[in-house]
C-alpha positions as CSV (number, residue, x, y, z in Angstrom):
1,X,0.0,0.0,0.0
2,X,2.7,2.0,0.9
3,X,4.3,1.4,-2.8
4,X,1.0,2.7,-4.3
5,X,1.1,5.8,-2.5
6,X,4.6,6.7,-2.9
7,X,4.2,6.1,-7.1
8,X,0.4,8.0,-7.0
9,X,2.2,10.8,-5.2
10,X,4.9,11.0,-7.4
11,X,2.9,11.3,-10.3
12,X,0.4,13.7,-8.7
13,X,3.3,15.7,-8.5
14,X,5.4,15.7,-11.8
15,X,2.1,16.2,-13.7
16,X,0.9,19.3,-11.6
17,X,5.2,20.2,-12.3
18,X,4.5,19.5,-16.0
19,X,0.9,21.5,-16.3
20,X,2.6,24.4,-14.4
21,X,5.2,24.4,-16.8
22,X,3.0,24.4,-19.7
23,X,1.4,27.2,-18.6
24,X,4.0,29.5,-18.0
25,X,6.2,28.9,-21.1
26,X,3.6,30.8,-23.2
27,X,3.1,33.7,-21.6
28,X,7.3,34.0,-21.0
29,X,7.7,34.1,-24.7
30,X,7.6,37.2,-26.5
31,X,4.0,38.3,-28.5
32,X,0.8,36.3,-28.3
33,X,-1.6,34.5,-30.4
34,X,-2.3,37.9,-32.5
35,X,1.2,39.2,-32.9
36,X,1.6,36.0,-34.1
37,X,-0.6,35.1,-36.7
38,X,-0.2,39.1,-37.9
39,X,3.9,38.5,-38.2
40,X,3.2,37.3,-41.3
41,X,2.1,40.7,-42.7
42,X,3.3,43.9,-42.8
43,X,2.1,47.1,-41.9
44,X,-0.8,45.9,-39.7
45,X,-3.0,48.8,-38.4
46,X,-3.3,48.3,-34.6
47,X,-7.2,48.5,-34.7
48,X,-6.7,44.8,-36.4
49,X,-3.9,43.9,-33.8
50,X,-6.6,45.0,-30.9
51,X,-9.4,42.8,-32.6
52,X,-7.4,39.8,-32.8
53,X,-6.7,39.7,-29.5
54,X,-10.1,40.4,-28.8
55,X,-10.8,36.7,-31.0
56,X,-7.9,35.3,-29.7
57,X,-8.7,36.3,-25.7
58,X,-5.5,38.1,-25.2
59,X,-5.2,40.1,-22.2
60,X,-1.8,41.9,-21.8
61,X,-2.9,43.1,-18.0
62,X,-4.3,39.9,-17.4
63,X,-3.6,39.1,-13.7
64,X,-1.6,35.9,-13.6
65,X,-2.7,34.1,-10.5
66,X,-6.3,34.1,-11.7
67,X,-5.2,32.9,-14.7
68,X,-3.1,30.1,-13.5
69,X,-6.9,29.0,-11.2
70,X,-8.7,29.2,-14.5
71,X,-5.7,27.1,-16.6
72,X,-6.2,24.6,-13.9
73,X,-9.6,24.6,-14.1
74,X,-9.9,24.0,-17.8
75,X,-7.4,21.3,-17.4
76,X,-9.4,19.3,-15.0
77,X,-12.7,19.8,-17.1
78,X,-10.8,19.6,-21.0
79,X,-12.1,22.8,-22.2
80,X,-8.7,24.0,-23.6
81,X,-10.3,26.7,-25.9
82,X,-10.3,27.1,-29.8
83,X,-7.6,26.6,-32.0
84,X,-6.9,29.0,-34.9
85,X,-9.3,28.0,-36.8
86,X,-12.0,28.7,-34.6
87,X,-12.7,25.4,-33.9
88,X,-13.0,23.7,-30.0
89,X,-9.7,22.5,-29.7
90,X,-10.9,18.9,-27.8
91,X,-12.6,18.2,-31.3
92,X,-9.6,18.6,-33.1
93,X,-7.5,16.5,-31.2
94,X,-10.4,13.9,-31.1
95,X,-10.8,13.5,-34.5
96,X,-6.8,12.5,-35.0
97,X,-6.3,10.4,-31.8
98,X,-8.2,7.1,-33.4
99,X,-5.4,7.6,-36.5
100,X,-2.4,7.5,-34.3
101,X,-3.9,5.1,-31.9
102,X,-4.4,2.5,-34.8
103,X,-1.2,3.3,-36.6
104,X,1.8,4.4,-33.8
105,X,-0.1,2.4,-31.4
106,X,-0.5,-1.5,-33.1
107,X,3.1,-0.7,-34.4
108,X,4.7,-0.1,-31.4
109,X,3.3,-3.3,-29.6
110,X,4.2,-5.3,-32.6
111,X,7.9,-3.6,-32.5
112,X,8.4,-4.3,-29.1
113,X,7.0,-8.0,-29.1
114,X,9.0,-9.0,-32.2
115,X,11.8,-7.2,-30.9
116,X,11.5,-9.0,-27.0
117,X,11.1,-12.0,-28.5
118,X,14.5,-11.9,-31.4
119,X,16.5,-10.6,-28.6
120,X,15.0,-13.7,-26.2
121,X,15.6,-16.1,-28.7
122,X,18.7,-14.1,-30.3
123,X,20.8,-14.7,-26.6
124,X,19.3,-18.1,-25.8
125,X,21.2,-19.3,-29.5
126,X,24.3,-17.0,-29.2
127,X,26.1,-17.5,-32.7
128,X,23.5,-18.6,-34.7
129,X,22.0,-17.4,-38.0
130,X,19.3,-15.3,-36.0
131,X,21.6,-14.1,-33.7
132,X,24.5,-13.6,-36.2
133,X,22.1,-11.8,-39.1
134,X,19.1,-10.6,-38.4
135,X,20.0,-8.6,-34.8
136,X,22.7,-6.8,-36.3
137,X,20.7,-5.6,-39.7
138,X,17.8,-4.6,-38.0
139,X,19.6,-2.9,-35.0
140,X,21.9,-1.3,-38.0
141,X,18.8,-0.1,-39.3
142,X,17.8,2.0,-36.4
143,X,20.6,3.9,-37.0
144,X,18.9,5.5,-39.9
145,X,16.6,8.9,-39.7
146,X,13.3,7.4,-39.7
147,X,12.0,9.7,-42.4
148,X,14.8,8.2,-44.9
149,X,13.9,4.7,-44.2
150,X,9.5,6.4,-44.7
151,X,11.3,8.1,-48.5
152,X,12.8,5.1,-49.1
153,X,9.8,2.5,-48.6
154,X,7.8,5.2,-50.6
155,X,9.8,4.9,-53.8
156,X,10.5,1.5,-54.0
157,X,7.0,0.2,-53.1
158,X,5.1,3.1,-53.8
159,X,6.3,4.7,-56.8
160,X,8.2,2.1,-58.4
161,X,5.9,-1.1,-57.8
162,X,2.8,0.8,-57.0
163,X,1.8,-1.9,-54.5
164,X,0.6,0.8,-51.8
165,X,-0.7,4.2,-51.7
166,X,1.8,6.9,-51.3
167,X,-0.1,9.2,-48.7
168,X,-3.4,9.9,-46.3
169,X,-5.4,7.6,-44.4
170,X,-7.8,6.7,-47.2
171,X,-8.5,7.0,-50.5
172,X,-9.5,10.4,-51.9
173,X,-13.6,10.3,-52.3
174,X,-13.9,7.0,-50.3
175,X,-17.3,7.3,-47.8
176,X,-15.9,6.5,-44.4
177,X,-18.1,3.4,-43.1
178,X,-17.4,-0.4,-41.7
179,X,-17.4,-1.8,-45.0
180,X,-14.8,-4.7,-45.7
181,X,-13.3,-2.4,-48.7
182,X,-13.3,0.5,-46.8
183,X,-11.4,-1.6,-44.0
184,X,-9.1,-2.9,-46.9
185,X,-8.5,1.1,-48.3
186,X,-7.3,1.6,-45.1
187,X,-5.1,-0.8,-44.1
188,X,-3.3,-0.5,-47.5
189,X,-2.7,3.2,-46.5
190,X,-1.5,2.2,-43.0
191,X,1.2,-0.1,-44.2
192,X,4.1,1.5,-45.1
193,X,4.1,3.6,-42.1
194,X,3.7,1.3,-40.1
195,X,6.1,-0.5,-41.9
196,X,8.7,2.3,-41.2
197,X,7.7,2.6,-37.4
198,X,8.4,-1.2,-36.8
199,X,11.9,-1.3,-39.3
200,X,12.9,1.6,-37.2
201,X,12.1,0.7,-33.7
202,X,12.3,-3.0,-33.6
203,X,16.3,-3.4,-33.7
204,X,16.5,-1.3,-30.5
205,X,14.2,-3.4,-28.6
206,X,16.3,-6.6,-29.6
207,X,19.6,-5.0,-28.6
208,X,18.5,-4.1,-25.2
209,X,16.8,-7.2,-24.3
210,X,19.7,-9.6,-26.0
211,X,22.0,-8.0,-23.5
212,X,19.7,-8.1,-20.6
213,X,19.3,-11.7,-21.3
214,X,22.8,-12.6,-22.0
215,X,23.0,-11.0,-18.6
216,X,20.1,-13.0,-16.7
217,X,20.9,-16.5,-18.0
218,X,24.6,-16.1,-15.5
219,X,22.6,-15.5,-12.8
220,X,22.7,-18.2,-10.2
221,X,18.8,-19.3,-9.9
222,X,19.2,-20.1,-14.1
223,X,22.2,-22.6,-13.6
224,X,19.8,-23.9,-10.9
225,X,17.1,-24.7,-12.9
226,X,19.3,-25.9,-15.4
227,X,20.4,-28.6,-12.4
228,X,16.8,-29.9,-11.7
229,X,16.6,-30.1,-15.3
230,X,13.4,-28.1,-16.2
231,X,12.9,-27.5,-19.8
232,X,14.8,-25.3,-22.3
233,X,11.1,-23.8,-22.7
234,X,10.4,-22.9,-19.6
235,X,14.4,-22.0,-18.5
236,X,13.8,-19.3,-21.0
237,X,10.8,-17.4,-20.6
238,X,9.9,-18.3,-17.2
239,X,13.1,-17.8,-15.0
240,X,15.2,-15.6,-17.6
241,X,12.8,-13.6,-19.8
242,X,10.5,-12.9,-17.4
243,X,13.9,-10.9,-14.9
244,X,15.0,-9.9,-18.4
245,X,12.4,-8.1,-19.2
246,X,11.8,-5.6,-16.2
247,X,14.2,-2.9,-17.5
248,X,12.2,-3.0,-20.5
249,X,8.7,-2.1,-19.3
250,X,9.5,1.5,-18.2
251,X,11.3,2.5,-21.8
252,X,8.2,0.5,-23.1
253,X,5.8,2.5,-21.0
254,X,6.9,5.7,-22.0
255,X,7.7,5.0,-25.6
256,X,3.5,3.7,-25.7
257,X,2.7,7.2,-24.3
258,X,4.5,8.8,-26.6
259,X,2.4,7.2,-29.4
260,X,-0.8,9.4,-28.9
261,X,2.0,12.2,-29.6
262,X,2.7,10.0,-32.9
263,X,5.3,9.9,-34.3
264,X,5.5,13.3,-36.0
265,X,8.7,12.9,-39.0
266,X,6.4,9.3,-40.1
267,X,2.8,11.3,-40.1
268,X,4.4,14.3,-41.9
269,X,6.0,11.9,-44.5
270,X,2.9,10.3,-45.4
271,X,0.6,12.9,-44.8
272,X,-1.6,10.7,-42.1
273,X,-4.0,12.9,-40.1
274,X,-3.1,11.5,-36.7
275,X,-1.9,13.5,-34.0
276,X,2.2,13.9,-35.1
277,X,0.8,15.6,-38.0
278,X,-1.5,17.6,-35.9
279,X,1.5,19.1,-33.9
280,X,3.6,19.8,-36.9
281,X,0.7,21.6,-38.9
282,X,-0.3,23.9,-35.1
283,X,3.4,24.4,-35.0
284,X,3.7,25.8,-38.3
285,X,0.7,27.8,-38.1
286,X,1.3,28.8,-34.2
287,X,-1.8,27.7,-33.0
288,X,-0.6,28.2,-29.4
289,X,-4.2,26.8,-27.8
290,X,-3.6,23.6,-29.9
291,X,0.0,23.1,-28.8
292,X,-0.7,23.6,-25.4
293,X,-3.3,21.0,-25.5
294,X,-1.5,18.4,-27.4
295,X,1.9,18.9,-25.0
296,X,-0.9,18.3,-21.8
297,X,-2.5,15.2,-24.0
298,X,1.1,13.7,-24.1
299,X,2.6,14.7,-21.3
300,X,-0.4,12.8,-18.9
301,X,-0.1,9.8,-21.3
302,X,3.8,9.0,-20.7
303,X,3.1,9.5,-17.1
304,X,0.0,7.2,-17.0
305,X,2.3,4.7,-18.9
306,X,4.7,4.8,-16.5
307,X,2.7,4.4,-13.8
308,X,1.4,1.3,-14.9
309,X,4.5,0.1,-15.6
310,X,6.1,1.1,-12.6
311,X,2.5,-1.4,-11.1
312,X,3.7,-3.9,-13.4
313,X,7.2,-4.4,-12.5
314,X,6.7,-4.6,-8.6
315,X,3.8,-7.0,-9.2
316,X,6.8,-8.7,-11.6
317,X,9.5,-8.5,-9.0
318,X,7.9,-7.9,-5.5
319,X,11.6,-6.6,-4.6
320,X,10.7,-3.7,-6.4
321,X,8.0,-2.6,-3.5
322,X,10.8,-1.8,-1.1
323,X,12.6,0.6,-3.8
């Protein structure tokens, strides 16, 4: 019990940390929403400065503290205002988070299974063709900017073969509905960046849990179960995979939060309307309500990540608990 409430507090904590944080950066940076959107022009009459900041909310004598109650406020209840386009900025953000979730989401659980699993089986057969080949080419391939390995899938089996469309979510036209070819449209769109996301993070997973095997199977309780004879099977998964693994879960934790930030150079690439492509496009634009939003949105879902895995891992390894 003690455990729970030391990691509740804690998170209590850093995301209070984190939502003050995103509250103050704006208003220490120079200009606002108006200045903004009118530094693209010049020679702006100041009646059209004071009526965009009118739109926009601006207050330059706003009193801080007040401010910082209401901030809260809006937090707790989601009602993080309108984005640039006028529109309620919740809506936005809801209508790209089923995108991400089904793209950056699937792929990162298949990444990190395949990946757990080749580096499980990788140390287990030390030298062999898996361990030899495969490990090294795909953790090689991590190496690469992720938006190289997106251009290159695109031209080989986009442009050159044709076998997949080269951007969006679905085709141009189609009728959004629970058809089978609908379901088919998009799926084919979803491919090669997904594609890209699993080529680029699956080699890292292997390397890190190949070493943390390689690592578990010297460990004295392994050799012991290797005495009693128990089998190869469950020498593997049950007494070293399962210690292996625990380092793991927090990276995996955090890197599943940051998939409802998706991943932004892969959503750009292809054009995909999740919510990467969202924060590049209220970057660009400086749609400061929709930023703010969107660093909240991802900033509460690495920490809820975390905590679970942080639940996980003691309820893995009770010694955990006393940490």
């Amino acid at each position: 019990m003690r455990f729970v409430a030391r990691r509740l507090g804690l998170f209590l904590v850093t995301l209070w940390a984190a939502l003050t944080i995103n509250f103050l950066i704006p208003r220490l940076m120079p200009g606002n929403e108006a200045t903004a959107v009118l530094s693209h022009f010049r020679g702006v009459n100041p009646a059209a400065l004071h009526a965009l900041q009118v739109e926009f909310g601006v207050n330059a004598n706003e009193n801080v503290l007040l401010s910082y109650v209401q901030y809260l406020g809006n937090c707790l209840t989601g009602q993080f205002g309108l984005d640039a386009a006028r529109v309620p900025v919740m809506s936005v953000i809801l209508q790209g988070l089923p995108w991400t979730l089904a793209l950056v989401g699937v792929t990162t659980v298949i990444a990190f299974v395949a990946g757990t699993l080749l580096g499980v089986v990788g140390a287990w057969r030390r030298g062999g063709s898996l361990d030899s080949i495969l490990s090294p080419l795909l953790f090689i391939l991590t190496t690469f900017p992720v938006f190289f390995i997106a251009l290159l899938l695109l031209f080989v089996f986009g442009v050159i073969l044709g076998w997949f469309p080269l951007s969006s979510n679905y085709s141009l036209g189609a009728t959004p509905s629970l058809s089978l070819d609908f379901a088919w449209d998009v799926l084919s769109h979803a491919v090669l960046p997904g594609v890209t996301l699993v080529v680029a993070t699956a080699g890292g997973w292997i390397y890190t849990m190949r070493n943390n095997m390689v690592t578990t199977l010297e460990e004295d309780y392994v050799k012991m179960a290797r005495a009693k004879g128990l089998s190869s099977w469950r020498i593997m998964f049950d007494y070293s995979a399962r210690n292996a693994i625990l380092p793991n879960l927090t990276g995996f934790a955090m890197q599943l939060g940051f998939v409802l930030g998706g991943s932004i150079l892969v959503e750009y690439t292809f054009s995909y309307p999740g919510l990467g492509y969202l924060f590049f496009t209220g970057t660009t634009n400086h749609d400061l309500p929709l930023q703010e939003a969107l660093f909240l949105f991802y900033t509460l879902a690495v920490l809820v990540c975390v905590l679970v895995a942080d639940f996980a891992t003691a309820w893995l390894d009770p010694r955990t608990r006393d940490a």
